[in-house]
N, C-alpha and C positions, 0 to 999 in steps of 0.2 A: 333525113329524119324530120329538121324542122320544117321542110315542104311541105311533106309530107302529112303533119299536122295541121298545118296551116292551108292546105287542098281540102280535109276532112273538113275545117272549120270552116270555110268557105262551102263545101255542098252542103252543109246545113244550115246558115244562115241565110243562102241567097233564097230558097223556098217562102222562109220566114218575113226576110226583105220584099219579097215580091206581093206576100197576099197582105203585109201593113200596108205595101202603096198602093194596092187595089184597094182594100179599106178607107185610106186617106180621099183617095182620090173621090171614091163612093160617097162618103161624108161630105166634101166638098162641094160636091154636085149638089147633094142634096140642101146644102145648108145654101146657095148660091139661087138655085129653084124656089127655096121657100121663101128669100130674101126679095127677088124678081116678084114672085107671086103673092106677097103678105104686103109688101109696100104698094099704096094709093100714092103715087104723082099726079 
């Protein structure tokens, strides 16, 4: 029973988990690009 739960709570969070770290990651990129390409060395 508490598997059980704990399986449902798990296939709904890992979807969740997945498109934050596409997110994260996305931001990242972009915040890393703008940083490379706005800085004059």
């Amino acid at each position: 029973m508490l598997l059980n739960a704990f399986y449902d709570f798990g296939n709904k969070i890992g979807p969740l988990l997945t498109w934050f770290f596409i997110l994260a990651m996305t931001v990242e990129l972009i915040f890393v690009m703008a940083k490379y390409l706005f800085t004059k060395d």
